[in-house]
C-alpha positions, 0 to 999 in steps of 0.5 A: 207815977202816982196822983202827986207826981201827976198833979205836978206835972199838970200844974207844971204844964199849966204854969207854961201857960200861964207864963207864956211859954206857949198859948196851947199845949198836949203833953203824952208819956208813955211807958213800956208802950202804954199811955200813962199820961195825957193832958192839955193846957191852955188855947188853940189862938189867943183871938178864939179864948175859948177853944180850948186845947184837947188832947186829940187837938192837931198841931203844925208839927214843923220839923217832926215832919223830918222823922216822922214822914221823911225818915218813916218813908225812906225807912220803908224804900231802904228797908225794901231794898228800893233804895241804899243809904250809901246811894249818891243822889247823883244816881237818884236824882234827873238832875246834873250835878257839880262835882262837889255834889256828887259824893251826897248820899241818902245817909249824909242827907239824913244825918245832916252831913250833905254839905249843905246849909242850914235854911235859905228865905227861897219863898221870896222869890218862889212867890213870883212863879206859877204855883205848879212850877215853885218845886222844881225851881227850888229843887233846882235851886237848891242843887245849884247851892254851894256847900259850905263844908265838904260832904261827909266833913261836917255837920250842919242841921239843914232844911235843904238837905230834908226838902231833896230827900222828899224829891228821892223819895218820888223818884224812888217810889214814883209816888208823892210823898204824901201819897206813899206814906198814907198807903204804906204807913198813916192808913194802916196805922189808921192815923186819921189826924196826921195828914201832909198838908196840901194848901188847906188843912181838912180839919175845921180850924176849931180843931187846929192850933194856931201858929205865928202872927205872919209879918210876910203873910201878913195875918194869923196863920191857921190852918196852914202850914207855919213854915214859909217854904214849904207854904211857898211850894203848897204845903209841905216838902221833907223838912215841914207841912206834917200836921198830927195830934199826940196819940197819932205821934204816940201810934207812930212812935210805939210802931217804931219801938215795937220793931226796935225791940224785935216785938213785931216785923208788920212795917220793917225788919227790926234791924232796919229800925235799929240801924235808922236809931243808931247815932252814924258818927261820921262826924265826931260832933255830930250827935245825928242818927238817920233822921232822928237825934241823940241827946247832946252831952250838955245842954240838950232839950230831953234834960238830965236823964235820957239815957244814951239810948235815947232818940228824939227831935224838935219842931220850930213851932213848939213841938218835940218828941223824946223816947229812951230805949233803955228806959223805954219811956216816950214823951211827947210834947205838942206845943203852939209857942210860936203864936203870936211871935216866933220871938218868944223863945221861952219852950227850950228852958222849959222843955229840960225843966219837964222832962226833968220832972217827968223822968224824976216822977216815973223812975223814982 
């Protein structure tokens, strides 16, 4: 990529600023596993106009927190022989379950083909109970939920599903969440600004994007996390509350494509990685690997020229994350657009628009 195409690529970015697609963003690409390009743009929160974004600048990364945590944990259990895919959560889980139920399993929940729905305001009532008792009561809530298609004959992205599989992973590792991936993943890849959140960011608020003008909580939410029910429950769960910068996500996401392409075996077998890449096709809409995302055949948020050996996700506060195996190039785009108003919905018409480019640039 030549001094034009960057230039382009940094006016375009800018350009997302200056028509508000978002007040901040962070902008990496990768190619062969090398950083080619790095840039931010605009401010942490439009109160602060001069904290600027830097590219070591730390995000609500939202549901990143699925791939990223989730997934990246139970990555290591199955890859560990700790837990199988093919599991039902019935044998998992200390928790009777209605027939209907009871054929789930860590694969169906991963590749969003539980059954389950989609997202439920459970923080409105979880607000009325003592904080160390809101999990369970959500958990048991969430098992108490009627699927709204049967296990394994459907797809349906689902928050749900993503905050049982937090609960598998304790119950499997007798650790918390939070506390496994730090020993096992985030400490040894030295990952010192990606952290699951507990109540308070450790980082001063100069260093952390803000997110959305809360209407239920009634204030500018910094340095906590965005999503409700996750805040309801202290922080995080599987589906929300992972906190990160682009060069950490770029540490995470070059492990990764090392294991895929069998260069290195310090975290996984590569076979492990590669089954967790590969699109399940339970369901024949469904465009779900285990954890990760594939490029939709029309309209997808990669753009045009992803390859079908492509994987990626997305995260509601402005962030998202595409890598092409056979190209291998990884993008990466933090952004904060849900500041001030999770209205503005301006980021899925740009983020096609700049991956476009991106991949016209490079390939070129």
């Amino acid at each position: 990529m030549n001094k034009k195409d960057e230039d382009r690529i940094t006016s375009l970015l800018d350009n997302g600023v200056k028509t508000n697609v978002f007040p901040g963003a962070v902008l990496l690409i990768a190619l062969g596993g090398e950083v080619i390009f790095s840039k931010a743009a605009g401010v942490l929160s439009t109160a602060a106009p001069h904290a600027d974004v830097r590219v070591n600048s730390i995000f609500d990364l939202a549901s990143l927190t699925k791939p990223f945590a989730t997934t990246i944990a139970l990555m290591r259990l199955v890859d560990k022989g700790v837990l199988s895919l093919d599991q039902t959560i019935s044998e998992i889980l200390p928790f009777p379950l209605p027939d209907e139920k009871k054929g789930i399993t860590v694969r169906l929940l991963l590749c969003h083909s539980s059954g389950l729905t989609d997202w439920k305001p459970f923080y409105i009532d979880l607000m009325k109970y003592a904080p160390e008792k809101r999990k369970g009561i959500l958990r048991e809530g969430i098992l108490s939920e009627p699927l709204i298609y049967p296990c394994g004959k459907g797809a349906k992205y689902s928050d749900l599903g993503f905050m049982l599989l937090e609960w598998i992973i304790e119950q499997a590792s007798g650790m918390k969440m939070d506390e496994y991936l730090n020993e096992f993943i985030y400490h040894p890849l030295r990952l010192d600004r990606t952290f699951l959140i507990n109540k308070k960011a450790p980082f001063s608020l100069h260093e952390i994007a803000a997110t959305e003008a809360c209407p239920w909580r009634k204030r500018i939410i910094h340095g906590d996390v965005h999503d409700e029910n996750a805040y309801a429950i202290g922080g995080y769960s599987g589906h929300a509350g992972l906190f990160g910068c682009a060069g950490d996500l770029f540490i995470l996401l070059n492990m990764l494509r090392g294991h895929y392409y069998a260069e290195r075996n310090d975290f996984f077998r590569p076979e492990t990685v590669q089954m967790f890449f590969s699109s399940q096709n339970i369901v024949k809409e469904s465009t779900w690997a285990l954890g990760w995302d594939t490029p939709s055949k029309q309209a997808s948020s990669s753009g045009r020229y992803f390859s079908n050996k492509s994987f990626g996700h997305l995260g509601f506060t402005g962030t998202s994350v595409w890598m092409d195996l056979e190209q291998d190039i990884m993008i990466i785009l933090l952004s904060n657009r849900v500041h001030l108003t999770r209205e503005n919905t301006k980021i899925r018409l740009f983020r096609p628009v700049i991956h476009d480019m991106i991949m016209k640039s490079v390939f070129s």
